[in-house]
C-alpha positions as CSV (number, residue, x, y, z in Angstrom):
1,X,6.7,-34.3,81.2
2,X,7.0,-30.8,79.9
3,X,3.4,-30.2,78.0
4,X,2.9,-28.6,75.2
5,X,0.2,-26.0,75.6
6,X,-3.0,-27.5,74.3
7,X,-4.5,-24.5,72.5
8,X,-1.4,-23.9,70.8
9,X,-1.5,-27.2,69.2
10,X,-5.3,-27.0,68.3
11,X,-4.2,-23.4,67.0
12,X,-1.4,-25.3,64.2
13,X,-4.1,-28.2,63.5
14,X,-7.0,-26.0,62.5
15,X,-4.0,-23.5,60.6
16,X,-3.1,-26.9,58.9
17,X,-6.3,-28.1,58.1
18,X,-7.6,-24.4,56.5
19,X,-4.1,-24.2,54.5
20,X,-4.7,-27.5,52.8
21,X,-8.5,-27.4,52.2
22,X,-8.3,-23.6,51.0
23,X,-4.8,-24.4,48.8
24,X,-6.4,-27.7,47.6
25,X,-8.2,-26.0,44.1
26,X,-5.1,-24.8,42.9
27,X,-4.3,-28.5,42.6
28,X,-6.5,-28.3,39.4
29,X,-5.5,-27.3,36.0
30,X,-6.7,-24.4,33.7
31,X,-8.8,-25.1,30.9
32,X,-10.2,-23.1,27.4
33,X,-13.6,-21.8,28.5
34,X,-16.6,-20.4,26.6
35,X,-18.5,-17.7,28.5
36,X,-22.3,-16.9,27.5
37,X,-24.6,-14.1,28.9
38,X,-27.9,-13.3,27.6
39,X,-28.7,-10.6,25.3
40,X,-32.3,-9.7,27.7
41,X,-30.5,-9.2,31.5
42,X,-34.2,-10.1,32.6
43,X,-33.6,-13.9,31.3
44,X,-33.8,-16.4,34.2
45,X,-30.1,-18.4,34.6
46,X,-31.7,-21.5,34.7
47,X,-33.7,-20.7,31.3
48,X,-30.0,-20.0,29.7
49,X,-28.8,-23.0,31.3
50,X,-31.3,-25.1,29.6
51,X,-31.3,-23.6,26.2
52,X,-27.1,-23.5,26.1
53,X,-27.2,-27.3,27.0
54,X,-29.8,-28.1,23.9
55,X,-27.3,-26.1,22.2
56,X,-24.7,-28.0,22.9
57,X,-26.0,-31.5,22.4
58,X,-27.6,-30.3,18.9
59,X,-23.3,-29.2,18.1
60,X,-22.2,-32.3,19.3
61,X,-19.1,-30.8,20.3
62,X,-17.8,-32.4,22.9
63,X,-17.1,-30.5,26.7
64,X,-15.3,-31.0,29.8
65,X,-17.9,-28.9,32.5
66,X,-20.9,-26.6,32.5
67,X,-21.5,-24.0,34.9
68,X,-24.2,-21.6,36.2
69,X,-22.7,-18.5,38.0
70,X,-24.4,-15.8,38.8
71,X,-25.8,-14.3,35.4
72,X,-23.6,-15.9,33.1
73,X,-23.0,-19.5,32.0
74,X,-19.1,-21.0,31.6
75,X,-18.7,-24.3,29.3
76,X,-14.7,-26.1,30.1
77,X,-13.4,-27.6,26.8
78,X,-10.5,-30.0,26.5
79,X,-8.9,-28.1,24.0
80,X,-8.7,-25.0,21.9
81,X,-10.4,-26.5,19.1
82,X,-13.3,-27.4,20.4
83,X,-13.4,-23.9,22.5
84,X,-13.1,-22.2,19.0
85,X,-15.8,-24.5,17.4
86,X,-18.2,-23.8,20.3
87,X,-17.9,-19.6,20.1
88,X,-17.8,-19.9,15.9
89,X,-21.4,-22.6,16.5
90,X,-23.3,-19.6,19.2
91,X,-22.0,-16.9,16.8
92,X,-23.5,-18.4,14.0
93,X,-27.3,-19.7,15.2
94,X,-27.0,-18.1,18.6
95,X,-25.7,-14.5,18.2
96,X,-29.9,-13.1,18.6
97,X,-29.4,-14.3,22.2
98,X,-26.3,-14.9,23.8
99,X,-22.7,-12.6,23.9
100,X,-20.1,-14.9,24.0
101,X,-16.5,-14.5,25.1
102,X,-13.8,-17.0,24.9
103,X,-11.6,-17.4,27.9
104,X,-9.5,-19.7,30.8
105,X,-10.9,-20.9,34.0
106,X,-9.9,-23.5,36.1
107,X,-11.1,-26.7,36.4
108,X,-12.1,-26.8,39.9
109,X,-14.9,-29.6,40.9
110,X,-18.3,-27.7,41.1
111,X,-19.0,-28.9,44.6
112,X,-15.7,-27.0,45.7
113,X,-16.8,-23.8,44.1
114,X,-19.9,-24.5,45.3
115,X,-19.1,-23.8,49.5
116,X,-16.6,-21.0,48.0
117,X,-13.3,-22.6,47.4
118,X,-11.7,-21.0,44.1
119,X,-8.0,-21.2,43.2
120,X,-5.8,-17.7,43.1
121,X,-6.7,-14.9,40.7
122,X,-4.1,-14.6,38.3
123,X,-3.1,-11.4,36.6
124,X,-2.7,-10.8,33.2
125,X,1.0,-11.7,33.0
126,X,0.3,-15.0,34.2
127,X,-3.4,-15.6,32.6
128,X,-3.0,-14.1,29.6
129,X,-5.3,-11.0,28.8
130,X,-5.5,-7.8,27.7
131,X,-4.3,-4.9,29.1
132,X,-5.8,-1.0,27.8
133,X,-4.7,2.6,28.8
134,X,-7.5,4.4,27.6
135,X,-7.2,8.6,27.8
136,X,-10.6,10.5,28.7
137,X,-11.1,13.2,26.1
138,X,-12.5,15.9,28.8
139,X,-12.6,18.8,25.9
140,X,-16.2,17.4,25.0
141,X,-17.2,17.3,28.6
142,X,-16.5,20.9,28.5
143,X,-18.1,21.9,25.6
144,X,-21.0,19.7,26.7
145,X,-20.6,21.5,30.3
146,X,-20.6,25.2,28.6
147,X,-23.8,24.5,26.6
148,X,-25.5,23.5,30.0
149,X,-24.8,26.5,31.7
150,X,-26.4,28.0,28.8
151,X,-29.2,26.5,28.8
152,X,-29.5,27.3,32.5
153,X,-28.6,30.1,32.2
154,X,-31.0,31.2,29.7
155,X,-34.1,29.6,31.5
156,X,-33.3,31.0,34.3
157,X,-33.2,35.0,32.8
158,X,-36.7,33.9,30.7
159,X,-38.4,33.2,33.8
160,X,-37.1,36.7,35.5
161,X,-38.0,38.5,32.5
162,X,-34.1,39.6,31.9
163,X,-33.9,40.2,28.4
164,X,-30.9,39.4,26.8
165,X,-29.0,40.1,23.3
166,X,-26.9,37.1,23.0
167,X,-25.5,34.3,25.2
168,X,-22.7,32.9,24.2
169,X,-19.8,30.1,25.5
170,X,-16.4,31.1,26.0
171,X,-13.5,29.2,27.5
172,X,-14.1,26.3,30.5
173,X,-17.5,26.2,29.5
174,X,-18.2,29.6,31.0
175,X,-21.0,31.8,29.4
176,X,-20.8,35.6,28.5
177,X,-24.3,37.2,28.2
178,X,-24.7,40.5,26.7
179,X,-27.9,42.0,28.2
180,X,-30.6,44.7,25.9
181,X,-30.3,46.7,28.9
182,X,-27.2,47.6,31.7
183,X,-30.3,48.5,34.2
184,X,-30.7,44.6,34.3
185,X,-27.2,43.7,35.0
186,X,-28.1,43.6,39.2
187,X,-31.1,41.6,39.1
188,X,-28.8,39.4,36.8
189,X,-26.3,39.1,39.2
190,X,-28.4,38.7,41.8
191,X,-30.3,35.5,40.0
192,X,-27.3,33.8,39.2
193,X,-26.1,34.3,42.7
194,X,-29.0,32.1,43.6
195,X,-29.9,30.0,40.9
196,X,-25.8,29.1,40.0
197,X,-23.8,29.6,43.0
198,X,-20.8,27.6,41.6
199,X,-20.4,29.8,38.8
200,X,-18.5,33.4,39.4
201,X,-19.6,36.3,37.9
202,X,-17.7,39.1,36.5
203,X,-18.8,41.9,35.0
204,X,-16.9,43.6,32.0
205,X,-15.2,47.1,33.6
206,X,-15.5,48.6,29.8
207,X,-18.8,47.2,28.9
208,X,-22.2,47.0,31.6
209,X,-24.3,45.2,29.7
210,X,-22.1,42.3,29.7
211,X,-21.3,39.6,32.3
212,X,-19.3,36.3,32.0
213,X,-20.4,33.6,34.6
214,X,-16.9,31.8,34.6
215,X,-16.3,27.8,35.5
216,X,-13.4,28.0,38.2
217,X,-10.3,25.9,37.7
218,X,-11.1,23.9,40.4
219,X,-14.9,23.3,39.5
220,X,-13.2,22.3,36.0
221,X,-11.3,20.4,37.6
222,X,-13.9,18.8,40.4
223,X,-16.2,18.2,37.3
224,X,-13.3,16.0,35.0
225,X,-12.8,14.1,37.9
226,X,-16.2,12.7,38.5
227,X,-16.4,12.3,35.0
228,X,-13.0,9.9,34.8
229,X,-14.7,8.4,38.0
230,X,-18.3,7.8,36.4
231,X,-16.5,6.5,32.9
232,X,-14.8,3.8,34.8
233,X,-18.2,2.7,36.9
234,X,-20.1,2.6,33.5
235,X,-17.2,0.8,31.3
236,X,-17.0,-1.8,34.6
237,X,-20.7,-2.3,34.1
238,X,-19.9,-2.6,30.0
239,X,-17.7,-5.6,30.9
240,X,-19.8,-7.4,33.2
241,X,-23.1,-6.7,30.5
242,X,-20.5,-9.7,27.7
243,X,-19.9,-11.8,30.8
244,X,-15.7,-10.7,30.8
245,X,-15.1,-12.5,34.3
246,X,-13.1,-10.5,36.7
247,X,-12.4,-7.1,34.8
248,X,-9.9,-4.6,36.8
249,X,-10.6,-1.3,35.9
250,X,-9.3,1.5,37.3
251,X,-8.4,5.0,37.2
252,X,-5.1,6.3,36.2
253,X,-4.1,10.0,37.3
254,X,-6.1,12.8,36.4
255,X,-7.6,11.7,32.9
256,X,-6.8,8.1,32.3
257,X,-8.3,4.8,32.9
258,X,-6.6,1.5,33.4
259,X,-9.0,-1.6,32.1
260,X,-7.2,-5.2,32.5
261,X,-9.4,-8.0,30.9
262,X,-7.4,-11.5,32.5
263,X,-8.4,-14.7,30.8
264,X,-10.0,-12.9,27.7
265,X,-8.0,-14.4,24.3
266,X,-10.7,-12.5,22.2
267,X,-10.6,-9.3,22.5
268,X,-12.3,-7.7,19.5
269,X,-15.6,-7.7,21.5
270,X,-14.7,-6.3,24.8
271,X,-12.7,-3.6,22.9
272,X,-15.3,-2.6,20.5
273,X,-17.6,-2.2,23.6
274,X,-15.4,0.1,25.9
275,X,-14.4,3.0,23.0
276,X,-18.3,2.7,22.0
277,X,-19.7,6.2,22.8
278,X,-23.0,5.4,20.9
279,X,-25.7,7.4,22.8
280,X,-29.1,8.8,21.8
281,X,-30.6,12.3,22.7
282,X,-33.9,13.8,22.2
283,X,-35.0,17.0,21.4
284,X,-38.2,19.3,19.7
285,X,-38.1,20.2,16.2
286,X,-38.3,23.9,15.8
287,X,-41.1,24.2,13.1
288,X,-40.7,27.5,12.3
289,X,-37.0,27.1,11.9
290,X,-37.4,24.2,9.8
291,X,-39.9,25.3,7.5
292,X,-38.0,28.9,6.5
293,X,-34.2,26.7,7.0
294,X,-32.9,30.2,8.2
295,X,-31.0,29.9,11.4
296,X,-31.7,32.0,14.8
297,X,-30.8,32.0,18.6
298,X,-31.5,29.3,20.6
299,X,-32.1,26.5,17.3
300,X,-29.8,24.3,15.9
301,X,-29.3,22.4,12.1
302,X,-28.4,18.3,12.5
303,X,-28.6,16.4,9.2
304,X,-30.5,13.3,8.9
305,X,-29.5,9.9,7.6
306,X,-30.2,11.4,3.9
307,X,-28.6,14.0,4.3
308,X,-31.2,16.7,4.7
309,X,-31.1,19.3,7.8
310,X,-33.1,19.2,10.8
311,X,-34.1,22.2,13.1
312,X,-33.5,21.7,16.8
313,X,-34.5,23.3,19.7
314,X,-31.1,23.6,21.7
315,X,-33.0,22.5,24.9
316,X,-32.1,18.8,25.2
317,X,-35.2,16.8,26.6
318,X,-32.9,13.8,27.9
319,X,-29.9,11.8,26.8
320,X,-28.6,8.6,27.1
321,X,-27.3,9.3,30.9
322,X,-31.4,9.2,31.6
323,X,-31.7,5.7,30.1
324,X,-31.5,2.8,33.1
325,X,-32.6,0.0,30.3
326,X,-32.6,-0.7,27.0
327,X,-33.6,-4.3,24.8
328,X,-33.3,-4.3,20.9
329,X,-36.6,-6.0,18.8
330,X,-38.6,-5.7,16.3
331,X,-41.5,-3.4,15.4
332,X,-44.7,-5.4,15.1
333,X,-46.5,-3.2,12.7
334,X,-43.6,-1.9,10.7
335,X,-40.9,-4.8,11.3
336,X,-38.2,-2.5,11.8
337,X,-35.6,-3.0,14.1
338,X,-35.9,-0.8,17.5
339,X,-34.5,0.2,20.3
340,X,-37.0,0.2,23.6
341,X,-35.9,2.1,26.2
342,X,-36.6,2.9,30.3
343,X,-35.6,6.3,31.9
344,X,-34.8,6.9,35.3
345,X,-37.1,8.7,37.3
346,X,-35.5,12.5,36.7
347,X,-35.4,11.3,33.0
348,X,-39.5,10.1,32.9
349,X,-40.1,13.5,34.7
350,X,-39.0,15.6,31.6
351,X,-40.4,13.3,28.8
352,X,-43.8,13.3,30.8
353,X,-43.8,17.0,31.2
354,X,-42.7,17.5,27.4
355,X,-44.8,15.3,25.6
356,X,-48.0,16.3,28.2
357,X,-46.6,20.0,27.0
358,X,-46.0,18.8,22.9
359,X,-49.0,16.5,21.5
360,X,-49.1,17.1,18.3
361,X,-45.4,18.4,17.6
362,X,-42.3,16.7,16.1
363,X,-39.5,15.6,18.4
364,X,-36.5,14.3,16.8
365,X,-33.9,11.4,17.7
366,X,-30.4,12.0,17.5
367,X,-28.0,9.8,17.3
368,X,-24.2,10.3,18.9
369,X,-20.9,8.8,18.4
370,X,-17.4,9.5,19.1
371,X,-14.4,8.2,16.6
372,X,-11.1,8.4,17.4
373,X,-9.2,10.0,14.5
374,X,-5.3,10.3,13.8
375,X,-4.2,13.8,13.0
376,X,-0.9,15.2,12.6
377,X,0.2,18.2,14.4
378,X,2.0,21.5,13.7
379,X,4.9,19.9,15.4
380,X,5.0,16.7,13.3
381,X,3.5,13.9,16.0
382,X,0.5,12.3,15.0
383,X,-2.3,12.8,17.9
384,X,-5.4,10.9,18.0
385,X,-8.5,13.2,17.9
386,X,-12.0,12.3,19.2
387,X,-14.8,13.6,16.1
388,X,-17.8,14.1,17.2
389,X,-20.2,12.4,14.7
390,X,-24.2,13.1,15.2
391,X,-27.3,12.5,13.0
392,X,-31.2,12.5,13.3
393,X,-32.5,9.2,13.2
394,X,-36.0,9.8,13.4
395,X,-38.5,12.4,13.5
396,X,-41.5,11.4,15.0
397,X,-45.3,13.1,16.2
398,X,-45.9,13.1,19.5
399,X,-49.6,11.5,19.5
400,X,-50.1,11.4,23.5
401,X,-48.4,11.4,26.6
402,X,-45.4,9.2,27.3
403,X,-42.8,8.9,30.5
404,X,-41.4,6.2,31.7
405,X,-40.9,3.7,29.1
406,X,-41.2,4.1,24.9
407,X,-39.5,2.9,21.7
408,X,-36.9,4.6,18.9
409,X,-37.2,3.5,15.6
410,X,-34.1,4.2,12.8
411,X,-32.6,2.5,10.4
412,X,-30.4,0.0,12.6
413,X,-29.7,-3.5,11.2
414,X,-30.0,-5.8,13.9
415,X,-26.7,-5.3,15.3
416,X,-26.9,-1.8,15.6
417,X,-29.6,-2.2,17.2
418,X,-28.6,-4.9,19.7
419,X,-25.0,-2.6,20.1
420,X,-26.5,0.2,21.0
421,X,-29.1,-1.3,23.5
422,X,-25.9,-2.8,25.1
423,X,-24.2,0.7,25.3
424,X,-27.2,2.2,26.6
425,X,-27.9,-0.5,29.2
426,X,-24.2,-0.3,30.7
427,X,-24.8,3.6,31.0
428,X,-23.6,6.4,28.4
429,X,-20.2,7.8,29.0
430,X,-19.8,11.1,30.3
431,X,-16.7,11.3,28.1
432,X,-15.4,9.9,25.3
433,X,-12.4,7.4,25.5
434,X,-9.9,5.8,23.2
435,X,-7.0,4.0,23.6
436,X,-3.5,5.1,23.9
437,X,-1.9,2.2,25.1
438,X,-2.7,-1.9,24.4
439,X,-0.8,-4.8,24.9
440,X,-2.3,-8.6,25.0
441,X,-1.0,-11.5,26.7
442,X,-1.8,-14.9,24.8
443,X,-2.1,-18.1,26.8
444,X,0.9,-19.5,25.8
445,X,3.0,-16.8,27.2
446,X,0.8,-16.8,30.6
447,X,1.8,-20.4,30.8
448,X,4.8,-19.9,30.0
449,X,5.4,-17.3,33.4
450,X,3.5,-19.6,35.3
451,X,5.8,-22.5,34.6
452,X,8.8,-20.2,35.2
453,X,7.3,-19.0,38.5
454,X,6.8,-22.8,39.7
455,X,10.1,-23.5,38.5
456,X,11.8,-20.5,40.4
457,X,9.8,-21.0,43.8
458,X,11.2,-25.3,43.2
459,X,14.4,-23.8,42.8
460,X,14.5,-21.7,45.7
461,X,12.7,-24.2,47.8
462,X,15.1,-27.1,46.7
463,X,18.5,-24.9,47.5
464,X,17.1,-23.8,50.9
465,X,16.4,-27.3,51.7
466,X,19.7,-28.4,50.7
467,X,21.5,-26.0,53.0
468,X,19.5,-26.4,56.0
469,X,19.5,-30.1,56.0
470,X,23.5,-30.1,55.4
471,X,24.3,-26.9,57.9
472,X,21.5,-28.1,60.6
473,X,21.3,-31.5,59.8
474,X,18.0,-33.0,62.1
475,X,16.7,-29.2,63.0
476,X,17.0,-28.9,59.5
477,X,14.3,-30.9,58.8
478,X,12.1,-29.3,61.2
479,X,12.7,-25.7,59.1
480,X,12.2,-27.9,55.6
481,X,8.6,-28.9,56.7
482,X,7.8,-25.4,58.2
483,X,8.8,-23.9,55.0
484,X,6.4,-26.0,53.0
485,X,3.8,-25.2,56.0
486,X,4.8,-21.8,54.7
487,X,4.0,-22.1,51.4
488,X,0.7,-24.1,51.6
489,X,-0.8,-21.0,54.2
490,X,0.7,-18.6,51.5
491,X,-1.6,-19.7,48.8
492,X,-4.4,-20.7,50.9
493,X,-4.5,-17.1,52.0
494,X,-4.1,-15.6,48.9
495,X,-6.9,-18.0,47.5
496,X,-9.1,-16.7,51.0
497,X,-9.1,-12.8,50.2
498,X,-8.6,-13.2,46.5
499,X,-5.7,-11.6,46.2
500,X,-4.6,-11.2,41.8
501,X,-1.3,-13.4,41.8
502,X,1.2,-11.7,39.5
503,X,4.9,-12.4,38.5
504,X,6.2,-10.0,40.9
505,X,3.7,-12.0,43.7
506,X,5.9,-14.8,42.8
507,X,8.9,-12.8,43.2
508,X,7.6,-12.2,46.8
509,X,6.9,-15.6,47.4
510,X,10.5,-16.6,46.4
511,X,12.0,-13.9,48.4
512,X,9.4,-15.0,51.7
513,X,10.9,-18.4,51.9
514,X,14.3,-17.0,52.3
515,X,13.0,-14.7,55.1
516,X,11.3,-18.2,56.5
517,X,14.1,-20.0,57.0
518,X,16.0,-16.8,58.2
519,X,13.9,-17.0,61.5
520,X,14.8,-21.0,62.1
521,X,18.4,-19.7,61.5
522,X,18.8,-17.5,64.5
523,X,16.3,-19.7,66.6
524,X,19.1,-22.4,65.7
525,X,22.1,-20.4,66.1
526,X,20.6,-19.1,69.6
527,X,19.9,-22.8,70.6
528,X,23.7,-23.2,69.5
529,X,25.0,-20.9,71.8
530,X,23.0,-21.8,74.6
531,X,24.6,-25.4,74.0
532,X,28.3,-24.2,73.8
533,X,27.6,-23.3,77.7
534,X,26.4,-26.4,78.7
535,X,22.9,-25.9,78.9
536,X,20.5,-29.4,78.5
537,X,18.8,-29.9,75.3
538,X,15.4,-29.0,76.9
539,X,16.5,-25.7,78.3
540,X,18.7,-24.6,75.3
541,X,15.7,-24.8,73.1
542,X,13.6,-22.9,75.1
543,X,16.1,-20.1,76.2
544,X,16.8,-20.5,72.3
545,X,13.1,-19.6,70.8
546,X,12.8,-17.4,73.5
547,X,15.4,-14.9,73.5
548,X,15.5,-15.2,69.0
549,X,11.6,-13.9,69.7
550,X,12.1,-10.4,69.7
551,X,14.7,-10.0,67.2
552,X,12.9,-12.2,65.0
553,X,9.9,-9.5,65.6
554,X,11.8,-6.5,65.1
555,X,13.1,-7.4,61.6
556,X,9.2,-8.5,60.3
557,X,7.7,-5.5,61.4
558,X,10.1,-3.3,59.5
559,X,9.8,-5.3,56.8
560,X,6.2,-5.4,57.1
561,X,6.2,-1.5,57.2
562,X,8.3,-1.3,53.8
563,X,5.7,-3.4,52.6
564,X,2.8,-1.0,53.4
565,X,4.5,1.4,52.2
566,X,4.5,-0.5,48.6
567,X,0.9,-1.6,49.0
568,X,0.0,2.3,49.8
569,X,1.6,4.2,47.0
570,X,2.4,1.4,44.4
571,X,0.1,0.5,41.8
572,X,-0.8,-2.8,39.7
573,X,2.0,-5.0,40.2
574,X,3.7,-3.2,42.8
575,X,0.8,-4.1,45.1
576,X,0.7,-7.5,44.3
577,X,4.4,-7.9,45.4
578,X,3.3,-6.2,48.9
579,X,0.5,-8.2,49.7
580,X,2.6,-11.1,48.7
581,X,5.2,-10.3,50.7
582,X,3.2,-9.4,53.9
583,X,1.4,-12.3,54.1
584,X,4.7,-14.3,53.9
585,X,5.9,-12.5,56.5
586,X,3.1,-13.3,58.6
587,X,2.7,-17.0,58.0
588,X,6.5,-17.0,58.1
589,X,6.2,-15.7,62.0
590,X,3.4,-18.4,62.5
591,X,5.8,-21.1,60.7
592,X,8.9,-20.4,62.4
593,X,7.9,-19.9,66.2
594,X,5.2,-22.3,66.8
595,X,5.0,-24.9,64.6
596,X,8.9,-25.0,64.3
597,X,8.6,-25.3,68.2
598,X,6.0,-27.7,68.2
599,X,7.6,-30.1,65.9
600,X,11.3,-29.9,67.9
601,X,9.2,-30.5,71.8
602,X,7.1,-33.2,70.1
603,X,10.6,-34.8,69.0
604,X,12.1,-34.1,72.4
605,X,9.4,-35.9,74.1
606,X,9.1,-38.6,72.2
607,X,13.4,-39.5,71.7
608,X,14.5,-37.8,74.9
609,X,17.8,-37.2,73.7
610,X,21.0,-36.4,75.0
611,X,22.5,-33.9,72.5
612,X,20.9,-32.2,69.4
613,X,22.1,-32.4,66.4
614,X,22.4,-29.0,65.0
């Protein structure tokens, strides 16, 4: 008896076992889901756990599961209704201590999800989500970068003892200093040289006493791109902070950002969250300034929340890009809403060294926000502007010495107060953003592709079927059961490494099982030939799968290679289709060599027969 080799049977068992146990949760249906994360990130899960589930009894609204993951909690309804009754019940009695974000998640058994068996990620067009192309407004981030370099600058030439008669910034956030005296113009160029490197120098050929210290196009350029790359960490962050499960947010070109929200059928919240540039910064209060309310170098004039102006030193102390922490609450004493903050450890530095430096002195608050505003330009298009809106929200005496940790008092109603400890929790951005681009994808119309996606891989499966089992009538069979082998390992793979499943992944999926049964046709066609010159069954097969091998190789690793190709410079959807499309490939291979083989010498074996029918 010809034997099969044993570890190639042990090989299509365990492949066979792993498809169906990791394919098995997309057996279960999607379900309306409530998500809830706690307003303090130090609360234990099990302590949110327990209060969401008094919650819930207290409601009486009825639920189909309840699960702990990670940091948030997700509550299954049975329908929308009682989804939308939940989120309108925590918003009402809850809002002081949960977020809450309405969304779809499967309703796979806990014990499943438990040992790491989830069903595929699905991508917006099949979820139902939101999709945002948000532009990065990098004109602030200069302007921000030019009055750094001035400030550097500045520090730098009052330690040398370089006196100067103005500094001011020009373009690219480069600074021209005009010096008392053109003796003074090496040493300056010999501090900068040392102090600010990155910055060239250039001296005016009609002029001595002044020097700009120029930003170079590529440092500009270096600079925007962390910037677009530190906006995307911190709005990731933003998104996990309200519990959005499985955010994708990446960066687009050279200014924009890409944020896809699957699952989300609210919104309103995550939205509000990622254009919110709310951010705090502290500085001293010039006294002198603000008792004559004349202006001079180095000061400058923010109104307060009345109305009335404030002096500033120009020397920020910290900003919100120093805050690691923040928690909203009330004042004990005064029972005003506040905002306590904790600095990271460059951050504590300065505050420690200022206030050690400043008892006695005013330091002022200031509070920052960019609004998107729609102007029309000289040209007729209306362009969306970013407006820079800051005020003073408190002007406080420094009584004692203070690092590390310390509260900011203003005027906030409580949800100011608990938005802008969320914004400065999840990390200031280093530039403002606003959308340019939004389109959302309801649940019915996710559905709705899914359906059509099932329906199209039926089709295609059904009309391959048909043909095989007509044109290679017994062999056919074998090909039919390898190409639903196929499909099970495709979506137990794509469940394994979490690939996002998309409509074009479907598309790839479709076009795989054509490609499937395209290597049981020449292994077929090869056996045929081998039969027309009177070779027995047993040796036709195996000169059949044999010599189909290589060509069957050949035409999957150029296909494979175009498929790299997509998964290197495609994007979003695009990629999807690749990943798709390779692992069918692969699985295809596995599918249509060995257990296609296995099947036919099991049948050989056991029937012994004459002729083949094929």
């Amino acid at each position: 008896m010809n034997h099969y080799p044993i570890w190639k049977s042990t090989l299509i068992a365990i492949a066979i076992v792993f498809g169906l146990i990791f394919a098995s949760p997309n057996l279960f249906p999607e379900q309306p889901a409530l998500q809830l994360k706690a307003l303090q990130p130090t609360a234990a899960i099990d302590a949110q756990s327990d209060a969401i589930r008094t919650a819930l009894q207290a409601s009486g609204i009825p639920y189909a599961g309840f699960r702990a993951d990670k940091d948030r909690v997700i509550i299954r309804f049975d329908s929308n209704e009682n989804q939308a009754k939940a989120k309108a019940y925590f918003d009402k009695h809850y809002n002081d201590r949960f977020y809450d974000a309405m969304t779809i998640t499967p309703a796979t058994p806990d014990w499943m999800q438990s040992i790491g068996l989830k069903p595929i990620t699905k991508g917006l067009d099949l979820r139902g989500g939101v999709y945002l192309l948000l532009q990065v407004d990098t004109s602030f981030l200069i302007s921000r970068l030019g009055e750094a370099n001035l400030q550097d600058i500045q520090s730098a030439m009052d330690d040398a003892k370089i006196d100067a008669k103005a500094l001011t910034v020009v373009d690219n956030g480069s600074v021209k200093v005009t010096l008392q005296n053109a003796d003074d113009l090496t040493s300056l160029e010999n501090l900068l040289y040392k102090k600010r490197p990155d910055l060239t120098r250039v001296v005016d050929p009609n002029d001595s006493t002044v020097l700009t210290a120029l930003v170079t196009e590529a440092e500009l350029n270096r600079r925007k791109a962390i910037a677009v790359e530190q906006n995307t960490t911190t709005l990731r962050s933003r998104m996990n902070s309200i519990g959005v499960a499985e955010p994708s947010i990446t960066r687009q070109g050279m200014d924009r950002i890409v944020v896809q929200l699957p699952g989300l059928s609210d919104p309103n919240d995550a939205i509000s969250l990622i254009q919110s540039t709310a951010s705090l910064e502290y500085y001293m209060v010039d006294e002198e300034a603000q008792a004559s309310g004349k202006r001079k170098f180095g000061v400058k004039f923010i109104n307060d929340e009345n109305g009335r102006p404030v002096a500033l030193k120009r020397k920020m102390i910290i900003s919100g890009e120093n805050i690691i922490d923040a928690s909203s609450g009330l004042d004990n004493q005064s029972s005003q809403n506040i905002v306590s903050v904790v600095l990271d450890e460059a951050g504590a530095a300065k505050m420690g060294e200022n206030t050690h430096e400043n008892v006695g002195k005013p330091m002022a608050v200031v509070y920052i926000e960019f609004k998107p505003v729609q102007k029309v330009a000289e040209n007729g298009e209306t362009v969306t502007e970013m407006v820079k809106e800051e005020k003073v929200i408190s002007v406080a005496t420094i009584n004692g010495q203070f690092s590390k940790r310390f509260q900011t008092t203003g005027n906030f109603t409580p949800k100011e107060a608990r938005d802008l400890a969320r914004s400065l929790r999840s990390g200031a951005l280093v530039a403002p953003v606003y959308v340019i681009e939004e389109r959302t994808v309801g649940p019915s119309a996710g559905k709705q592709n899914i359906e059509q996606g099932k329906n199209a891989i039926a089709l295609g499966f059904v009309l391959v079927m048909i043909f095989m089992l007509i044109y290679y009538r017994k062999f056919g069979i074998v090909a039919v059961t390898a190409l639903l082998l196929n499909v099970v390992f495709i979506i137990a793979l794509l469940s394994f490494i979490g690939a996002t499943l998309t409509l074009p992944g479907i598309a790839g999926v479709v076009l795989t099982m054509g490609m499937a049964v395209d290597a049981n046709v020449l292994i077929f066609e090869r056996i045929r030939e081998e039969l027309r010159t009177g070779k027995p069954p047993r040796e036709a097969i195996k000169l059949g799968f044999d010599n189909a091998f290589s060509t069957i190789t050949d035409a999957n690793i150029t296909t494979l290679i175009a498929a790299a190709i997509l998964f290197s410079f495609g994007t979003g959807p695009i990629k999807g289709f690749a990943v798709t499309l390779s692992i069918g490939i692969l699985t295809s291979m596995f599918t249509a060599i060995m257990v296609s083989r296995f099947i036919i010498h099991y049948w050989i074996e056991r029937r012994r027969p004459k002729t083949l029918s094929i």
